[in-house]
N, C-alpha and C positions, 0 to 999 in steps of 0.2 A: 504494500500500500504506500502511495506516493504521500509526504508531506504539501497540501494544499494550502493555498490563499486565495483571496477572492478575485483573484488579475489574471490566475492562470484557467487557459478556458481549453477543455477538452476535445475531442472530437465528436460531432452532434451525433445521437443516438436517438431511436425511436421513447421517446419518454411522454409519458402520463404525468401532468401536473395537477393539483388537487385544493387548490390553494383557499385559505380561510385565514382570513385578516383579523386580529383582536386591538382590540383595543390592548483558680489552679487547682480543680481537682481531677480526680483519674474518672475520666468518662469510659462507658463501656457503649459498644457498640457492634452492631447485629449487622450480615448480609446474608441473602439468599437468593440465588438466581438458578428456581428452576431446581438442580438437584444439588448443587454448594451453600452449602452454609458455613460463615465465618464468623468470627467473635474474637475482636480485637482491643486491648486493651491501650489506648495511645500513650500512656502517661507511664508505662509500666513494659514488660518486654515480653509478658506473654501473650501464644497467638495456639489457637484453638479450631481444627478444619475437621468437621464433619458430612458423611455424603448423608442426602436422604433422598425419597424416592426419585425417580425421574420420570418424567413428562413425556411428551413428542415430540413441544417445541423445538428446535433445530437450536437455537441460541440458548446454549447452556455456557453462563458466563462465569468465569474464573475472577475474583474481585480482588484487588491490587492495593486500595487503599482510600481511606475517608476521613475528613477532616468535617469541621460545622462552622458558621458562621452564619449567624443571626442577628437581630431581623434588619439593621441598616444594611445597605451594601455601599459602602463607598467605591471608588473606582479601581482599586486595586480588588478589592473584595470577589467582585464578580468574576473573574477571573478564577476564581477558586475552588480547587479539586473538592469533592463533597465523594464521589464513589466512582467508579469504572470498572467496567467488566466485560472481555473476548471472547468468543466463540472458539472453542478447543478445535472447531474444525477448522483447516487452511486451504485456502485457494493456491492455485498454481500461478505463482510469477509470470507476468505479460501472458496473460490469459484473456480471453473476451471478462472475464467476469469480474478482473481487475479494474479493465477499462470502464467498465459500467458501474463499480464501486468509485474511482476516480470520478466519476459523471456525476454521479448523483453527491458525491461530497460537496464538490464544487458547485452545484445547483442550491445544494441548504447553503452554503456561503454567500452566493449570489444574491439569493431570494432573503439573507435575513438582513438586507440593506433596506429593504422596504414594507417589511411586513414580521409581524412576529412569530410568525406561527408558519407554517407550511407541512408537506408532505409530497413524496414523488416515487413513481416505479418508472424503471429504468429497464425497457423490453431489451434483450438481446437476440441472437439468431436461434437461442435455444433455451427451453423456460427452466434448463439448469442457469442460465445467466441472467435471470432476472433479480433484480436488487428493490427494495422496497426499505423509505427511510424519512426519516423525518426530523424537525427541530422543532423548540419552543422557548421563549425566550419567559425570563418573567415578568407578570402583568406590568407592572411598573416601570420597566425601562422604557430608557431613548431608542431611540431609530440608532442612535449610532450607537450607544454602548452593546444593544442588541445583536449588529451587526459582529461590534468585535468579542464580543463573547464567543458566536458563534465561531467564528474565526480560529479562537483562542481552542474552543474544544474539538473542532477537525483535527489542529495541529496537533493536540495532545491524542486524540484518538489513536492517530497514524503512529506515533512512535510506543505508544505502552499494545497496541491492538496490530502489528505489521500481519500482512497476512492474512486476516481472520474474515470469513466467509462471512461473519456478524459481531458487533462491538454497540456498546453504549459506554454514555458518557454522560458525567452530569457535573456540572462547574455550578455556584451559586447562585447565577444570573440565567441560566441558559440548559437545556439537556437536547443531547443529539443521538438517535439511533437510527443503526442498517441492520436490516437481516436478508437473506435470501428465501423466507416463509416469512408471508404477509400476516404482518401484527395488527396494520391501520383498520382502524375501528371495532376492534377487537377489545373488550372489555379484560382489565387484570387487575386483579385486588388482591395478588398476591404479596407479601411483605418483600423487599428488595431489599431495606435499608434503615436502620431506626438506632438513634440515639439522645441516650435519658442524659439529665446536668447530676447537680450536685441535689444532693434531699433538701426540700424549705418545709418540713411536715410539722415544724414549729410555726410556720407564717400562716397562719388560718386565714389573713387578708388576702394573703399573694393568692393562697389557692383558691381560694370563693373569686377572686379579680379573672385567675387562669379559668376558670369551669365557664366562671361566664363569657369571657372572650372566645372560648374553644363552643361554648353551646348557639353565641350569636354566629359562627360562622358555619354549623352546623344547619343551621335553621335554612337555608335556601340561598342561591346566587348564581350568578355568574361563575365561569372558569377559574378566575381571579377571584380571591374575597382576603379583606384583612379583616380586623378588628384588634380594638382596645379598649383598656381601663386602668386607670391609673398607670404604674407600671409594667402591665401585663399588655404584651401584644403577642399577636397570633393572625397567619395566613394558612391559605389551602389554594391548592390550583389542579385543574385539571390539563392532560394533554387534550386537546380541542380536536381530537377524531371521536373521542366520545358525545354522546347527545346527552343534553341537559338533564334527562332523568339516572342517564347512568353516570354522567358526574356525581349526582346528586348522590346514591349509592356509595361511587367508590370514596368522598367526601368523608361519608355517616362511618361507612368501613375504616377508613384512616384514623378518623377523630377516635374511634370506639376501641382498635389497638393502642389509639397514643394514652389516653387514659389509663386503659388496662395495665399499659409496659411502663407507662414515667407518671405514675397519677399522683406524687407527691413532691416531685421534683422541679427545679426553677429551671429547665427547659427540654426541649423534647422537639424530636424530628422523626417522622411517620412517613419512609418513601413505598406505595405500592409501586407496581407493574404502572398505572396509570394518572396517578395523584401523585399528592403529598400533603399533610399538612403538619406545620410548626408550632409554638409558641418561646417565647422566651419572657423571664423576669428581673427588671432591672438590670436589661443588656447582659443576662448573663452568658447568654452564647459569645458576645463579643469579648468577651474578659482572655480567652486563649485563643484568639484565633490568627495571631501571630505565628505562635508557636507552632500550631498545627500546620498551618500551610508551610513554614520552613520544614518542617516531618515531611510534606509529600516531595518538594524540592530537593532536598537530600536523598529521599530515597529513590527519586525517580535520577538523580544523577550517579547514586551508586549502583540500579540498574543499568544503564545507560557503559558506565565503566565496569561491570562483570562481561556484558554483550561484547565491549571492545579487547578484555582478557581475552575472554575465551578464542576469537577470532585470532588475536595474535596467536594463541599456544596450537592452533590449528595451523597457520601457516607455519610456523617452528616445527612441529612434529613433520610435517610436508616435505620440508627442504632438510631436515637431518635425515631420515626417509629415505630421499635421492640422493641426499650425498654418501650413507650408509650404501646402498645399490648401488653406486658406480665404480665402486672399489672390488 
């Protein structure tokens, strides 16, 4: 998979556009995609991988790493690794089906310069190369931060996802997925992603503020909803291939895990297959989220440098190899 930007343009392919315009303490943290399940401790060094059943779906994602930052997004903010996850299966290098992954990346890039939201299938010669994918920015942003958010998580797709037949991704501002089995409009309330804060079971204000800001946005909306009260804020959003009663659902479904999983805690993050929703108290999600994002930057550059090991000790074992054999 090629590193994209929004300037470089592919070769035109039969595509189906789809488009709908929108308006310090040790946190523990859950993923599951499909048949992995992870449980990461950021603050601490242990790391916990269990399988459980498995699906049909084709996109069974392998999860790399997540961070939280809530509810302001400054401009650096958006930009921010929150989870990602590849497809164990790989496509063949300069393949039709590359090309048509390369197509359609570059099209969510393209199309998130004027629009928040989108979806596109990407036909090929043969309905093994057909690619189906989508972006969404969140409710609240600009035209441009939108833009380069999007941006921001192609680029990062392509280097932690090389390869992979299917990849999602999800930064603070923005979430981008491909697969090659069609998800679009496809309901999923499965948990992907959730992390509780520190306990406030002594604040009986905080959590009477949190219930009600988590029950006003519960009660009906738009894709987009926030609310507040006093210190307590909270949003929820839908991906917008869903229709309003099944937002509405996956919505009621989010809120009803985050309660269950963090219902005493000053913040909480509920990612299904299709939603999400938040809260935080008295900016507590923002109190680490420095620290966190320098955890994905580090780790994503000491992956980055085991990839470049290994490649040298390949070409080393290569050429002692042939110089052992010519003797």
């Amino acid at each position: 998979m090629s590193l994209l930007t929004a300037s470089r343009i592919f070769p035109s392919k039969q595509t189906q556009e789809n488009p709908q315009t929108s308006p310090n303490h040790s946190s523990s943290c859950n993923f599951s995609f499909n048949f992995l399940s992870v449980s990461i401790a950021l603050n601490g060094s242990s790391l916990s991988v269990s399988r459980t059943q498995m699906n049909t779906m084709s996109l069974s994602l392998l999860i790399l790493l997540t961070v939280s930052i809530f509810p302001k997004l400054t401009t650096s903010a958006i930009d921010s690794f929150v989870y990602g996850g590849c497809s164990q299966l790989k496509f063949t290098p300069n393949s039709p089906y590359e090309s048509n992954v390369d197509s359609l990346l570059t099209s969510l890039v393209n199309s998130a310069t004027f629009t928040s939201y989108n979806n596109f299938t990407i036909y090929g010669s043969s309905p093994q190369d057909v690619v189906y994918g989508l972006f969404q920015c969140q409710g609240d942003l600009s035209a441009t931060d939108c833009a380069r958010c999007v941006n921001r998580a192609v680029s990062q797709l392509g280097i932690i996802c090389p390869d992979s037949t299917g990849g999602a991704l999800q930064l603070q501002g923005c979430f981008i997925k491909y697969d090659n089995t069609t998800f679009l409009g496809v309901e999923d309330k499965s948990v992907v992603y959730k992390k509780c804060g520190p306990s406030i079971a002594y604040n009986s204000d905080a959590l009477t503020r949190i219930d009600g800001v988590m029950s006003y946005i519960a009660s009906g909306g738009a894709w987009y909803r926030v609310g507040a009260s006093g210190d307590a804020q909270g949003m929820a959003q839908c991906i917008q291939d869903l229709s309003v009663s099944e937002c509405q659902d996956c919505v009621s479904e989010a809120i009803g895990q985050l309660r269950s999983s963090c219902g005493n805690t000053a913040s909480g993050d509920m990612f299904l297959g299709k939603c999400y929703a938040r809260y935080s108290y008295a900016g507590s999600h923002s109190s680490d989220s420095s620290s966190n994002d320098n955890e994905f930057e580090k780790t994503l550059a000491i992956f980055i440098g085991l990839v470049a090991v290994v490649a040298l000790l390949i070409v080393f074992i290569a050429f002692i190899s042939k110089a052992l054999g010519g003797k």
